[in-house]
PyMOL Python script that loads the backbone (N, CA, C, O; Angstrom):
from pymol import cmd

cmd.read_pdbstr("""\
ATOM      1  N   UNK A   1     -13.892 -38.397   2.071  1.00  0.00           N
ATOM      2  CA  UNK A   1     -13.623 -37.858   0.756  1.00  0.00           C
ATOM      3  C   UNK A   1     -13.251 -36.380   0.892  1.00  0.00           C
ATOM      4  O   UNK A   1     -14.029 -35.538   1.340  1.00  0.00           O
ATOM      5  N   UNK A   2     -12.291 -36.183   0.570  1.00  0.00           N
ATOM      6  CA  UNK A   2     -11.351 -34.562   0.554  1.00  0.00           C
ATOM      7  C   UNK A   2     -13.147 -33.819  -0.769  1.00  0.00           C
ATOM      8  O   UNK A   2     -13.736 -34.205  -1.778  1.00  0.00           O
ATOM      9  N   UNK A   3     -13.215 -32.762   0.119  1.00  0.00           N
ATOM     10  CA  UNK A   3     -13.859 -31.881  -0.868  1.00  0.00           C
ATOM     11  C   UNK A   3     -13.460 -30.684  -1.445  1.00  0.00           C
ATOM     12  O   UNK A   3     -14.180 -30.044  -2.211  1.00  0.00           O
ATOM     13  N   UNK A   4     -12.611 -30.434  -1.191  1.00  0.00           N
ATOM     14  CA  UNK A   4     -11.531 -28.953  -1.760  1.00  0.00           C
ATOM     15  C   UNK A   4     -10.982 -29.987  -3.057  1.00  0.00           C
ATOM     16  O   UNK A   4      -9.850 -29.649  -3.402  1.00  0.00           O
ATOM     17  N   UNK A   5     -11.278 -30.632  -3.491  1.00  0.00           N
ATOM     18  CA  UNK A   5     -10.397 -31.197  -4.869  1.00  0.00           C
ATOM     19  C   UNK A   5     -10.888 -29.956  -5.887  1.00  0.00           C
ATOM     20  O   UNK A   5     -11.970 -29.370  -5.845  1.00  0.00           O
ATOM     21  N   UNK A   6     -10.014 -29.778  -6.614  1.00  0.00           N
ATOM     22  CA  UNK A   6      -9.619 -28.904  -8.118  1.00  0.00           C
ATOM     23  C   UNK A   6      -9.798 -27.625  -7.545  1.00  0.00           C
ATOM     24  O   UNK A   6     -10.066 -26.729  -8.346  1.00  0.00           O
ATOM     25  N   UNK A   7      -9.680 -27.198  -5.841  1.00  0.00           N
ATOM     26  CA  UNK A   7      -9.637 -25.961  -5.585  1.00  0.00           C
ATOM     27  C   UNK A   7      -8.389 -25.672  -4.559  1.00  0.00           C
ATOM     28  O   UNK A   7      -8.137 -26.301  -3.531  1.00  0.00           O
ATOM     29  N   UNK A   8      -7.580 -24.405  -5.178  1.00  0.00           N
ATOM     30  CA  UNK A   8      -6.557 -23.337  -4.732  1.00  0.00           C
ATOM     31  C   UNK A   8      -6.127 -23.983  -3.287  1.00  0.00           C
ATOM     32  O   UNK A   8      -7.118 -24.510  -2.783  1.00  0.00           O
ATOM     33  N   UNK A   9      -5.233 -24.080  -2.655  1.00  0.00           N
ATOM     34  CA  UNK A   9      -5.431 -24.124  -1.099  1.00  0.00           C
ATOM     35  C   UNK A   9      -5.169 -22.581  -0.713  1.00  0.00           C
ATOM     36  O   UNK A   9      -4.490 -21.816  -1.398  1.00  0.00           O
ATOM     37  N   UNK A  10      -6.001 -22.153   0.838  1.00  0.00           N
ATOM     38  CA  UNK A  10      -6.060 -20.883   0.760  1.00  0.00           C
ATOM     39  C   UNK A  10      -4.336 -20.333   0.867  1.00  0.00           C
ATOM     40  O   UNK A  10      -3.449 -21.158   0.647  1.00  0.00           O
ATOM     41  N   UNK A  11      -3.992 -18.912   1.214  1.00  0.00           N
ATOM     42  CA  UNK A  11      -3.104 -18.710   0.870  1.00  0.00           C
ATOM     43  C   UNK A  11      -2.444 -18.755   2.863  1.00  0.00           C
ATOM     44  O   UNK A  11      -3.239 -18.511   3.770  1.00  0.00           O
ATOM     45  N   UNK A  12      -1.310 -19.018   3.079  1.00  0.00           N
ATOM     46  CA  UNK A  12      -0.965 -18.529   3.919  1.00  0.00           C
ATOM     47  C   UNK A  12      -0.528 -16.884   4.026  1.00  0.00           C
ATOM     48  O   UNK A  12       0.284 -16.387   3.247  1.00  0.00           O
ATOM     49  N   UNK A  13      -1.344 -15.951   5.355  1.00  0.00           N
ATOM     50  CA  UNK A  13      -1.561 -14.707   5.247  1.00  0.00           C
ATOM     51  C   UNK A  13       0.446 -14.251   5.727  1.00  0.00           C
ATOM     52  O   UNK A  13       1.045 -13.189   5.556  1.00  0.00           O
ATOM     53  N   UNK A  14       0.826 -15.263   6.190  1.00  0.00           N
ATOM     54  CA  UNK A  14       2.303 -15.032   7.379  1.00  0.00           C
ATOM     55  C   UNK A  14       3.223 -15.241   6.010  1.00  0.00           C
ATOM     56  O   UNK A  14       4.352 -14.755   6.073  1.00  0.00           O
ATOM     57  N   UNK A  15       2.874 -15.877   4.852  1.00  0.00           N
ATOM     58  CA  UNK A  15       3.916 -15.929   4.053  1.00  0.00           C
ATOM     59  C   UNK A  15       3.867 -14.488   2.985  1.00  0.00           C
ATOM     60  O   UNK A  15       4.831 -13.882   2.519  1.00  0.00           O
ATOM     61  N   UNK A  16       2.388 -14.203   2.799  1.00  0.00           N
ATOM     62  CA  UNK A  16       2.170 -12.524   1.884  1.00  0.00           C
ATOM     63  C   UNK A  16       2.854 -11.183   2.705  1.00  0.00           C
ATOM     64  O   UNK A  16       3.178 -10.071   2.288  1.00  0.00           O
ATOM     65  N   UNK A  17       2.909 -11.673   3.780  1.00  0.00           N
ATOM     66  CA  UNK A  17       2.840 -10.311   5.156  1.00  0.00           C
ATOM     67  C   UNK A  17       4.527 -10.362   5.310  1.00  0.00           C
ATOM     68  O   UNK A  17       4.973 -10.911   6.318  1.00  0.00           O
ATOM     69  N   UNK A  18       5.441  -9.808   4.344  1.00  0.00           N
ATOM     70  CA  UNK A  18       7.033  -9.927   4.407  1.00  0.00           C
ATOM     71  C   UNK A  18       7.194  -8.680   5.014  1.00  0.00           C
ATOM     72  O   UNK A  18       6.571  -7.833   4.374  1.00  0.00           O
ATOM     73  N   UNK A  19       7.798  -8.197   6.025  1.00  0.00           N
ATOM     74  CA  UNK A  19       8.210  -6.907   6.415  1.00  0.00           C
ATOM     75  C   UNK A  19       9.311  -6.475   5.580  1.00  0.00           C
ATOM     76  O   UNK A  19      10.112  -7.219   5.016  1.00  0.00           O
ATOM     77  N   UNK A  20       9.278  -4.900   5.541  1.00  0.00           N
ATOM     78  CA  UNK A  20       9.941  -4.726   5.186  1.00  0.00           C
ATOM     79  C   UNK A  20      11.213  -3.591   5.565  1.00  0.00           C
ATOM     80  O   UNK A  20      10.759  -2.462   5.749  1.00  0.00           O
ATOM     81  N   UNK A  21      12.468  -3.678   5.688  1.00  0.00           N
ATOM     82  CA  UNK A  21      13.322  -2.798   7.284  1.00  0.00           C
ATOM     83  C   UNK A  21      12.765  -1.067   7.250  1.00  0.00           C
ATOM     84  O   UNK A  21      13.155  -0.230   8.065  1.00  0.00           O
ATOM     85  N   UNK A  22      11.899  -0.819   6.254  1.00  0.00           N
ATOM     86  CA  UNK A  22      11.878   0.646   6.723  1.00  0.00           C
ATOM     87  C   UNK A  22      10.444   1.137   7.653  1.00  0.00           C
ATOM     88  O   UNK A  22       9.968   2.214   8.009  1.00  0.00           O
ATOM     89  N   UNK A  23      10.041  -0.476   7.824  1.00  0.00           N
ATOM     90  CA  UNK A  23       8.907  -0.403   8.513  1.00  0.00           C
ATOM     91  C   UNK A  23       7.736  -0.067   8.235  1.00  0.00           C
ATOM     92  O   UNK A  23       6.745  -0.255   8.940  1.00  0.00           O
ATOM     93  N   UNK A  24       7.809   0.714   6.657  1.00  0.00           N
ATOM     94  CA  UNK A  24       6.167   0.763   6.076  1.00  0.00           C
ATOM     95  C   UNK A  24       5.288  -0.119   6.042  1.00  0.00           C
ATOM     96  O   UNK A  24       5.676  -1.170   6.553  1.00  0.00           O
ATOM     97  N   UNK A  25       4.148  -0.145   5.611  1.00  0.00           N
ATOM     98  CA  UNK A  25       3.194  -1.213   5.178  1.00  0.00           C
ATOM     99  C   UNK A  25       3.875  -1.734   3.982  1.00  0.00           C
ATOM    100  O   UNK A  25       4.586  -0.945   3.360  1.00  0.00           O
ATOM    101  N   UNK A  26       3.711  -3.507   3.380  1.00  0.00           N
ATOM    102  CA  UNK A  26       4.202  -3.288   2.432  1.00  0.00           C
ATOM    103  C   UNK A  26       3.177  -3.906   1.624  1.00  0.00           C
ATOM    104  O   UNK A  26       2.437  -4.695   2.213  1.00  0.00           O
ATOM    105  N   UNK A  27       2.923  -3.641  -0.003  1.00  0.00           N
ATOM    106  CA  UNK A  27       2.303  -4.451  -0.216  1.00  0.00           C
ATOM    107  C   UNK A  27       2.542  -5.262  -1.614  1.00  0.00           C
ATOM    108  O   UNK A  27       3.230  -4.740  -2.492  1.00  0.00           O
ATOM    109  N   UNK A  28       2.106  -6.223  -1.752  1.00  0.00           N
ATOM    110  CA  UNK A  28       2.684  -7.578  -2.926  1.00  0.00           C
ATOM    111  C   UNK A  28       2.915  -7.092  -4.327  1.00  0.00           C
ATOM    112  O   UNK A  28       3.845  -7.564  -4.980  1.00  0.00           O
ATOM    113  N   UNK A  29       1.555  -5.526  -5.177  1.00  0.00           N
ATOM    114  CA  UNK A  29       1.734  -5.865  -6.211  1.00  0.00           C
ATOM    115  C   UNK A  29       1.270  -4.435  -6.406  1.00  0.00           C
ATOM    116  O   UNK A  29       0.653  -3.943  -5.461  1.00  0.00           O
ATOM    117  N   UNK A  30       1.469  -3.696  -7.476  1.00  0.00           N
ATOM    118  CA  UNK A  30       1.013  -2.373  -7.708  1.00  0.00           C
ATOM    119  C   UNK A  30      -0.182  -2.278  -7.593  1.00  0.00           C
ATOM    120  O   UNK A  30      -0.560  -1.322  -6.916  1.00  0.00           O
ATOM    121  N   UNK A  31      -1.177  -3.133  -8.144  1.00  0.00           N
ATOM    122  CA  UNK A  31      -2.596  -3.341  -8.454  1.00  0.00           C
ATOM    123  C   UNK A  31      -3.172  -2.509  -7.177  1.00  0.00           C
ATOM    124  O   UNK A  31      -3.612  -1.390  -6.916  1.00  0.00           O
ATOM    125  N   UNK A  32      -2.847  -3.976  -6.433  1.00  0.00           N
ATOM    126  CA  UNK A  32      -3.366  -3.755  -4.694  1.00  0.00           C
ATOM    127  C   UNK A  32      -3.338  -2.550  -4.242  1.00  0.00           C
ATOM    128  O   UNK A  32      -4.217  -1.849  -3.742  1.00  0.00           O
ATOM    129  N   UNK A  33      -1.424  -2.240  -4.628  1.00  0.00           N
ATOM    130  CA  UNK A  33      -1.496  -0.588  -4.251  1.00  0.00           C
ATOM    131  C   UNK A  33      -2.207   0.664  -4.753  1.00  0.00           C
ATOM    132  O   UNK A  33      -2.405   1.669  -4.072  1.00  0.00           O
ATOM    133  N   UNK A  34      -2.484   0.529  -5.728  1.00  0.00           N
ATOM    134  CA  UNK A  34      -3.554   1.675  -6.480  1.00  0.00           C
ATOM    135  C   UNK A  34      -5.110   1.118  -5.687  1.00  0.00           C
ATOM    136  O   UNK A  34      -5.671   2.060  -5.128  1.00  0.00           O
ATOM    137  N   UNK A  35      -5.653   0.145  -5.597  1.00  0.00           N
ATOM    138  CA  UNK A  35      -6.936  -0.241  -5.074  1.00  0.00           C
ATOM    139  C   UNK A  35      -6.664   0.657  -3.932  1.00  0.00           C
ATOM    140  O   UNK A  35      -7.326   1.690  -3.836  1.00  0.00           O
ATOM    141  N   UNK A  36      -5.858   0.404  -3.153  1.00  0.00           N
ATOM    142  CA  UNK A  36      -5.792   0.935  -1.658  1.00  0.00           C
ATOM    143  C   UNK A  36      -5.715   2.548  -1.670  1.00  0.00           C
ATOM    144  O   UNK A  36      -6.095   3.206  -0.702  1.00  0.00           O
ATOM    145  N   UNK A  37      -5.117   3.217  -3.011  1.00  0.00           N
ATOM    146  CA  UNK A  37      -4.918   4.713  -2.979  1.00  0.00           C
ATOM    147  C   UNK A  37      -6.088   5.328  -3.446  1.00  0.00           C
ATOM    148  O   UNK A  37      -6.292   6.505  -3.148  1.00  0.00           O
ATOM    149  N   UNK A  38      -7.353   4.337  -4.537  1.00  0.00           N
ATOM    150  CA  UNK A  38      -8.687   4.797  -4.353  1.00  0.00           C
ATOM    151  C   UNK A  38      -9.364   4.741  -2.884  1.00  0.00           C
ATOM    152  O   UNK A  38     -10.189   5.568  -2.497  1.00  0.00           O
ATOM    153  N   UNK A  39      -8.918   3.700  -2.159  1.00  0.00           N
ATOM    154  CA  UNK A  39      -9.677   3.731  -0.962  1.00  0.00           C
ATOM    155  C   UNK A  39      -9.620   4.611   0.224  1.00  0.00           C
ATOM    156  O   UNK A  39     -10.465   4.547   1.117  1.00  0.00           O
ATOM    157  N   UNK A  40      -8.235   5.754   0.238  1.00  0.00           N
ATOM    158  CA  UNK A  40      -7.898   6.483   0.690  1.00  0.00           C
ATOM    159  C   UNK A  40      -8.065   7.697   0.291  1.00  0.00           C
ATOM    160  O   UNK A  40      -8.431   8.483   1.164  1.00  0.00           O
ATOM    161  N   UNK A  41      -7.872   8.210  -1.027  1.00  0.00           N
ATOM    162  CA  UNK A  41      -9.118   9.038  -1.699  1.00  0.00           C
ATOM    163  C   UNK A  41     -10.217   9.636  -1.222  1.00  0.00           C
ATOM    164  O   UNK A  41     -10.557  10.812  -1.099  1.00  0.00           O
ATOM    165  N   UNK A  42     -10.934   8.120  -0.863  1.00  0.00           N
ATOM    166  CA  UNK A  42     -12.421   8.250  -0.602  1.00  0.00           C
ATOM    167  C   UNK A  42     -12.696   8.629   0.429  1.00  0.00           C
ATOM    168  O   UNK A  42     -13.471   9.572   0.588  1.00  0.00           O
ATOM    169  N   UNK A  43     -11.949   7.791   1.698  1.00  0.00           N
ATOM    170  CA  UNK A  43     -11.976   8.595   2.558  1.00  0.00           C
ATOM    171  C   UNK A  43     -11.641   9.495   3.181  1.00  0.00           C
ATOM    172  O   UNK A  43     -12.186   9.914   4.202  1.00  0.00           O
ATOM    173  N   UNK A  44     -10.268  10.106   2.407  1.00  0.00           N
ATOM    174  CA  UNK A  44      -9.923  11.171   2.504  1.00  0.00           C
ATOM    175  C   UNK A  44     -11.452  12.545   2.708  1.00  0.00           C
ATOM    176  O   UNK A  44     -11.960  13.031   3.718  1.00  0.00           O
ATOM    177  N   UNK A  45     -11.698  12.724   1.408  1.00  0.00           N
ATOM    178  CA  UNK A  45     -12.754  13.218   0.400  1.00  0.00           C
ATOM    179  C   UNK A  45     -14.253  13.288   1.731  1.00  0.00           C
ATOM    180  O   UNK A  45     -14.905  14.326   1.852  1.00  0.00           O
ATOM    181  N   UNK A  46     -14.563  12.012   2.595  1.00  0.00           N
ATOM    182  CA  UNK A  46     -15.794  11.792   3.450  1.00  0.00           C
ATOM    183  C   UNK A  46     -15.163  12.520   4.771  1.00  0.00           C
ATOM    184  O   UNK A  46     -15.877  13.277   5.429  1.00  0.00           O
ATOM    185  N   UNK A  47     -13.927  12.295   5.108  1.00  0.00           N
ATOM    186  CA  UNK A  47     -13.540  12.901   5.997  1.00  0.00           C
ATOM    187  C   UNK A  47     -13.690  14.748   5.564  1.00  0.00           C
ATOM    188  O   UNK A  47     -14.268  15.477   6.370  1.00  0.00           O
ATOM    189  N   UNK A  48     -13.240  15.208   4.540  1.00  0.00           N
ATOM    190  CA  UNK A  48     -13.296  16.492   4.358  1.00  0.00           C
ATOM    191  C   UNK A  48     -14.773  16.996   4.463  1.00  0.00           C
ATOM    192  O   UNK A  48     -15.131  18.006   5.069  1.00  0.00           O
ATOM    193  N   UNK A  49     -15.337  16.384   3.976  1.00  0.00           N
ATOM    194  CA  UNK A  49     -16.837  16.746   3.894  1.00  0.00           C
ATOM    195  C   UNK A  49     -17.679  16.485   5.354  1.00  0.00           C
ATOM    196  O   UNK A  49     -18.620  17.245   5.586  1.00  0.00           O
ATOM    197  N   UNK A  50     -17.445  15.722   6.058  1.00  0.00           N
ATOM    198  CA  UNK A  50     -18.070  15.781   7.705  1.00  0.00           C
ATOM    199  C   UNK A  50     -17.103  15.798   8.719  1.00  0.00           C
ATOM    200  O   UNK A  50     -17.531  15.655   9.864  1.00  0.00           O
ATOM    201  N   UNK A  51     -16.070  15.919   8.584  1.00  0.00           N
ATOM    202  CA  UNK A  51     -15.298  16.964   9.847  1.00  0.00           C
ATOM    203  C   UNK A  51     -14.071  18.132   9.213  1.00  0.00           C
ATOM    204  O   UNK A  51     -13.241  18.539  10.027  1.00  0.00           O
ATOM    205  N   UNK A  52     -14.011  18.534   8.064  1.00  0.00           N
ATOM    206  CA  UNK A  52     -13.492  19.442   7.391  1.00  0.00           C
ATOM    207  C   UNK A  52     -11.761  19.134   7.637  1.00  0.00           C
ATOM    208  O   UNK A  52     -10.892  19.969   7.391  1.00  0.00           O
ATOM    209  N   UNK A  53     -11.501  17.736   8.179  1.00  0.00           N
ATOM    210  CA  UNK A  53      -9.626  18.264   8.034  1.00  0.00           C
ATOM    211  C   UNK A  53     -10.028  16.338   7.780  1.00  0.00           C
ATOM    212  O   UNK A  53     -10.914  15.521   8.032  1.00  0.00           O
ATOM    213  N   UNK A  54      -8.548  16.442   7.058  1.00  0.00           N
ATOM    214  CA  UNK A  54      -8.308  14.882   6.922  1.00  0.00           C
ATOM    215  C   UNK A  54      -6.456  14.784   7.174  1.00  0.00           C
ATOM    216  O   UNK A  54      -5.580  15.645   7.088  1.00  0.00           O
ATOM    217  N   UNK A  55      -6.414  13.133   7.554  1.00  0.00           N
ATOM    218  CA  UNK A  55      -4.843  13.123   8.138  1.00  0.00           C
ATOM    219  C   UNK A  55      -4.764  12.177   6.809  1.00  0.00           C
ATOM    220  O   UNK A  55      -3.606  11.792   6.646  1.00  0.00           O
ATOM    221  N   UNK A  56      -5.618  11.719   5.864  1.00  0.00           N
ATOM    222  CA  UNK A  56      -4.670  10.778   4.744  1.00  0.00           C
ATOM    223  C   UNK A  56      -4.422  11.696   3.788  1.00  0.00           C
ATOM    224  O   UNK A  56      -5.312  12.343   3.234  1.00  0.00           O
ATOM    225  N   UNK A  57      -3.179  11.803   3.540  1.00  0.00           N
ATOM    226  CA  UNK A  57      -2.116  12.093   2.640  1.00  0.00           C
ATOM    227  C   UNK A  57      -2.005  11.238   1.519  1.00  0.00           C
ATOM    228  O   UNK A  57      -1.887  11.920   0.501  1.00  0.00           O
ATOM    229  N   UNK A  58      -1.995  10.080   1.300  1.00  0.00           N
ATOM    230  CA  UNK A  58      -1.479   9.116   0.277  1.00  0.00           C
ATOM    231  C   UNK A  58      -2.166   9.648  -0.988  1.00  0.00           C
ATOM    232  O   UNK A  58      -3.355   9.867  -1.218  1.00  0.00           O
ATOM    233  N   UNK A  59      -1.019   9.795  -1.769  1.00  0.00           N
ATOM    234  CA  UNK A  59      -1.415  10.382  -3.180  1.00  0.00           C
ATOM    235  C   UNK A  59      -0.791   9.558  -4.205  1.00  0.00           C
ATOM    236  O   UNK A  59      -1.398   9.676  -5.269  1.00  0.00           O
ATOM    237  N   UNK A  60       0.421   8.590  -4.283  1.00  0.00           N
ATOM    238  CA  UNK A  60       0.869   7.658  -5.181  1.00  0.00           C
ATOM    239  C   UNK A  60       1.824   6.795  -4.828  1.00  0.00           C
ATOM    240  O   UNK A  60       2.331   7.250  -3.802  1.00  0.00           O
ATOM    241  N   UNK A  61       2.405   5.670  -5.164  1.00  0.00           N
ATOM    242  CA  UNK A  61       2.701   4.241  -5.392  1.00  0.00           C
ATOM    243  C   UNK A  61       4.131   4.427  -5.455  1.00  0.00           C
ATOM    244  O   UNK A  61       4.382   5.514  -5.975  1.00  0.00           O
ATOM    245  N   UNK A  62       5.285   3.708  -5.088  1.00  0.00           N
ATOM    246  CA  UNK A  62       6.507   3.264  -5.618  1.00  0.00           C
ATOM    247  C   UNK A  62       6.946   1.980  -5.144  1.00  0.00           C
ATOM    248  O   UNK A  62       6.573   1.383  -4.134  1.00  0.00           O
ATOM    249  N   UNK A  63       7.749   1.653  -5.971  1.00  0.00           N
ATOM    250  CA  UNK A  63       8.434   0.478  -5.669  1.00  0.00           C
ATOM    251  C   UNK A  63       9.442   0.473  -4.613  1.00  0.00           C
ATOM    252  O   UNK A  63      10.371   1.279  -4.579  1.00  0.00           O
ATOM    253  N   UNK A  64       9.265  -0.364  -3.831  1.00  0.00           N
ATOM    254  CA  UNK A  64      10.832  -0.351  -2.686  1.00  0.00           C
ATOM    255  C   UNK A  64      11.821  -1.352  -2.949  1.00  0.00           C
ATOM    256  O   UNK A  64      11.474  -2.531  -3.025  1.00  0.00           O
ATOM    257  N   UNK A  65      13.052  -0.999  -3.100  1.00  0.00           N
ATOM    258  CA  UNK A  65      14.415  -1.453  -3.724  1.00  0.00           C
ATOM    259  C   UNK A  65      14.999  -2.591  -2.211  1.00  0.00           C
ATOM    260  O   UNK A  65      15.728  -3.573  -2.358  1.00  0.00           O
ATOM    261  N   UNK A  66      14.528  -2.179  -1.079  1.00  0.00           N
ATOM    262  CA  UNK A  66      14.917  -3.014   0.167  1.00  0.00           C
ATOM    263  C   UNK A  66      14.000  -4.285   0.041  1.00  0.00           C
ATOM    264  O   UNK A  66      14.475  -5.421   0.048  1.00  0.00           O
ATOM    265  N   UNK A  67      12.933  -4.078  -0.052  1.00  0.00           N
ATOM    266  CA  UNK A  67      11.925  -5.619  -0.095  1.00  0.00           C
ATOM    267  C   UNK A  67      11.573  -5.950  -1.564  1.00  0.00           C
ATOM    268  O   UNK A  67      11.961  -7.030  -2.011  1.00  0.00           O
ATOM    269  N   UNK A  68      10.977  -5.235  -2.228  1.00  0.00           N
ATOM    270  CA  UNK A  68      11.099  -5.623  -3.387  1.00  0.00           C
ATOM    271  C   UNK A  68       9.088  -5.738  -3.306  1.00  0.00           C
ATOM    272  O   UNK A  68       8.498  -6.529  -4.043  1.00  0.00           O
ATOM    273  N   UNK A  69       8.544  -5.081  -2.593  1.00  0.00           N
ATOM    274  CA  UNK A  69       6.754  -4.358  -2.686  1.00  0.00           C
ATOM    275  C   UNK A  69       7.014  -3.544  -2.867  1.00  0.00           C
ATOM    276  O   UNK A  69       8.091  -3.106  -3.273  1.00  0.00           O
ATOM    277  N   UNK A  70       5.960  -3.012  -2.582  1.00  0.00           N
ATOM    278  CA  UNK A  70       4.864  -1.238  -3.211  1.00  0.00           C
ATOM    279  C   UNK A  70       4.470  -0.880  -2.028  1.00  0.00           C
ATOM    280  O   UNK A  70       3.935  -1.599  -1.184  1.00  0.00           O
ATOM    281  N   UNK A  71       4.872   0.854  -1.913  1.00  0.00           N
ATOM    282  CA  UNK A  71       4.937   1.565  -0.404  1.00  0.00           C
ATOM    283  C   UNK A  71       3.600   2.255  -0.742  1.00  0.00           C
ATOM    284  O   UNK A  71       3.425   2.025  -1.939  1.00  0.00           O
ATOM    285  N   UNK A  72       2.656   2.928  -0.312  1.00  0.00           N
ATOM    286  CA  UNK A  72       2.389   4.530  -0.344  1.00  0.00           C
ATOM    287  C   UNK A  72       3.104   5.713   0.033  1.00  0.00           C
ATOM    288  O   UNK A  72       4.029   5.779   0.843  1.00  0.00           O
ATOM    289  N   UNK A  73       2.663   6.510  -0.537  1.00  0.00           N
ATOM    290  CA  UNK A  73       3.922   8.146   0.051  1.00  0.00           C
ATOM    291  C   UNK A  73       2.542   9.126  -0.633  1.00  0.00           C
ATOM    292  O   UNK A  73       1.630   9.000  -1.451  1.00  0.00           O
ATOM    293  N   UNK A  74       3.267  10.429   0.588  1.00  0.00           N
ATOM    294  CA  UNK A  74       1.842  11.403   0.509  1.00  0.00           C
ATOM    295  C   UNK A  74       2.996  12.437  -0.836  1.00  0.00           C
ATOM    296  O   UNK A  74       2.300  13.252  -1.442  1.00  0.00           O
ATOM    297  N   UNK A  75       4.014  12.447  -1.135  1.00  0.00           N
ATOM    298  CA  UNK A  75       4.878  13.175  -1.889  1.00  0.00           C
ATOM    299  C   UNK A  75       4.158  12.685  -2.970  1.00  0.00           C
ATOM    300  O   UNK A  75       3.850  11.548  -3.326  1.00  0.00           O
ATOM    301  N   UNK A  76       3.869  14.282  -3.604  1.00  0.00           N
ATOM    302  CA  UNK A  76       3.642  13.691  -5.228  1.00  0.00           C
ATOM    303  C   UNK A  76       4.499  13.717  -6.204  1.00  0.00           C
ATOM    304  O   UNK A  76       4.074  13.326  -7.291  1.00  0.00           O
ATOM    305  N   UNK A  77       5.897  14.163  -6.120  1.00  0.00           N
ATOM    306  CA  UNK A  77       6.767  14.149  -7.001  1.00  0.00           C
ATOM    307  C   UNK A  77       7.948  13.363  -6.722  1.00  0.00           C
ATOM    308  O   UNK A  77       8.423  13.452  -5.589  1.00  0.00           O
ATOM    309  N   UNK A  78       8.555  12.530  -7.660  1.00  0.00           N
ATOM    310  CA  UNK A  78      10.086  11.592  -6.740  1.00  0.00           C
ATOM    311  C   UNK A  78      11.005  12.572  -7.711  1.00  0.00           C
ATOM    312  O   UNK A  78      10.804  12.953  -8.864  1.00  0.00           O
ATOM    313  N   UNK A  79      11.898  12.784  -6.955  1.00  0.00           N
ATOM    314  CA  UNK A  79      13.019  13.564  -6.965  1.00  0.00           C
ATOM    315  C   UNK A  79      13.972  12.577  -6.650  1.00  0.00           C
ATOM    316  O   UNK A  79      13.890  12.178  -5.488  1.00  0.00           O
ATOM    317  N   UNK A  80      14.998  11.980  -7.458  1.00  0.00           N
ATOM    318  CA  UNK A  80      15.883  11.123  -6.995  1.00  0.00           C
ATOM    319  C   UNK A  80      17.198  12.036  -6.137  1.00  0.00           C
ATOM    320  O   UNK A  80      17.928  11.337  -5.435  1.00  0.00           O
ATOM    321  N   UNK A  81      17.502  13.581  -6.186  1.00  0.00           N
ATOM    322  CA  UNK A  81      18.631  14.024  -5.607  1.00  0.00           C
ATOM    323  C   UNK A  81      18.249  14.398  -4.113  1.00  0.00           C
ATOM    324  O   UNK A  81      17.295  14.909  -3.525  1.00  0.00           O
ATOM    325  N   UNK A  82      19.605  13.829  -3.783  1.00  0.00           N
ATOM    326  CA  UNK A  82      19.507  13.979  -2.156  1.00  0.00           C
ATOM    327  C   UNK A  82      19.398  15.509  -1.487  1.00  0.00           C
ATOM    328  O   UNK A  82      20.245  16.317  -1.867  1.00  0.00           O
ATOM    329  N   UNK A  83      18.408  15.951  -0.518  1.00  0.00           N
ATOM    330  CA  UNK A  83      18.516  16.923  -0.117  1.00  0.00           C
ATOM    331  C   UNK A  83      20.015  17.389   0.909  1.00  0.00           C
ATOM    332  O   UNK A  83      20.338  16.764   1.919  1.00  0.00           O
ATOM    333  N   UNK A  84      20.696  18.484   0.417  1.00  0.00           N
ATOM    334  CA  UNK A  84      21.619  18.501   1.335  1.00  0.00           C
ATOM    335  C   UNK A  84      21.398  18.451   2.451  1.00  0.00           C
ATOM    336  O   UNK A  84      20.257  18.614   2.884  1.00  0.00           O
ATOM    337  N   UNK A  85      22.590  18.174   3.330  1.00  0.00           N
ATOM    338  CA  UNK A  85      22.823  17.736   5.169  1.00  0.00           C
ATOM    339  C   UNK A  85      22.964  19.444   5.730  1.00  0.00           C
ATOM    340  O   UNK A  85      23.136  19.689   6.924  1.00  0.00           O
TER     341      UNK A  85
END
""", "prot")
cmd.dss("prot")
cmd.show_as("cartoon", "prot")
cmd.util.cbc("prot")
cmd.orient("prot")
């Protein structure tokens, strides 16, 4: 007798995990991405407080136009004009 009846099958992790060509992390849904920018926050914040320097940067969320997820970026402002060459 199947006992998983009236429950989800789990998810395949190889079908959520889409790369994406600029090589960031990518991830499925804004949500996730804000969860993950409190979690970097935090440890940002524990790192400052018991070894006084921290390397996370991540300060907010955008959408990527190549895959079609949600990046992090330590930039807090989007500026759509190109910096000159």
């Amino acid at each position: 007798m199947n006992q998983n009846i009236g429950r989800r099958p789990a998810a395949n992790i190889t079908k959520l995990k889409h790369k994406c060509p600029t090589g960031k992390i990518r991830f499925k849904d804004h949500k996730l991405c804000v969860a993950t920018l409190h979690k970097a926050a935090n440890h940002r914040a524990n790192d400052l407080e018991q070894l006084g320097f921290t390397k996370r940067n991540e300060v907010r969320s955008y959408k990527c136009n190549l895959c079609s997820g949600f990046h992090l970026t330590s930039k807090k402002d989007w500026d759509s004009r190109k910096e000159a060459a």
